[in-house]
N, C-alpha and C positions, 0 to 999 in steps of 0.2 A: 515520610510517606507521601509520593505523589497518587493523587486519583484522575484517572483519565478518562475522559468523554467518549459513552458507550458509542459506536457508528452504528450497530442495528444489525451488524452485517456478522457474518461464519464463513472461516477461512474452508479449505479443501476438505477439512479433516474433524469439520461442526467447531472448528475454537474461536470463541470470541473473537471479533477486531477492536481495539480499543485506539484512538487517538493519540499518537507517537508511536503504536506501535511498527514495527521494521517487518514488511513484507516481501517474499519472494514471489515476482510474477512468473511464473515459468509457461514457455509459450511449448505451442506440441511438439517442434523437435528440441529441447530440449533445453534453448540456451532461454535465457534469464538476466533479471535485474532486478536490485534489490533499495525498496526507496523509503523513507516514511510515511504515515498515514496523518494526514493533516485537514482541520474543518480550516475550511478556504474562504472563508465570510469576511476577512479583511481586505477579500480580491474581490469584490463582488460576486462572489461564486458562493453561496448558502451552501455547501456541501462540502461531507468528506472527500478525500480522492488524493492521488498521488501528484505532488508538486512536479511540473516540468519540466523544473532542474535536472528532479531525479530519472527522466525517463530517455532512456540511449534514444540517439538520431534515428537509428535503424528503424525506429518503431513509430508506427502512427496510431493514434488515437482518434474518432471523430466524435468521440463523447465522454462520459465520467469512464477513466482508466480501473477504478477502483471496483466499482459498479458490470465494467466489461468482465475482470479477471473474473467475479466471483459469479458470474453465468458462465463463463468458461471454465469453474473450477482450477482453475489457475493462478490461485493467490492462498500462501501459504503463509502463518505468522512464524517468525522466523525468532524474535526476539523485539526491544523495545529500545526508545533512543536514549533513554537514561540508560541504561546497562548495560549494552549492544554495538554501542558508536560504532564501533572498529567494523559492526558487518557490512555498514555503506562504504567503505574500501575496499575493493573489488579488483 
């Protein structure tokens, strides 16, 4: 049994977000990337939000990625990195 770190936060559709899990940002027209949710505190960053890594060139951020999607309703839980791996393959 792993237990994951509540983030506070409700995907598009009121579902929990919990800490690993596998979110899809989908932006208005249509296209999308899908990254893990991670507390960033060993980057100096006190906060959930999506790792860098995961986030395509295409797209800019000027603040928490994580934090934008779900004002924008644009962040949908998709699955978790324990069970799920294969959906960050893209």
């Amino acid at each position: 049994l792993i237990i994951e770190q509540f983030t506070g936060m409700k995907d598009e559709n009121g579902k929990l977000i919990y800490e690993n899990d596998l979110i899809k940002y989908i932006t208005e027209d249509g296209d999308y990337f899908v990254a893990p949710v991670k507390y960033m505190n060993n980057e100096g960053y006190p906060a959930f939000d999506i790792p860098i890594e995961y986030i395509p060139d295409s797209y800019y951020f000027d603040s928490n990625v994580l934090s934008i999607g779900i004002e924008e309703e644009a962040i949908k839980v998709i699955g978790n990195i324990h069970n799920n791996k294969d959906l960050l393959e893209r």
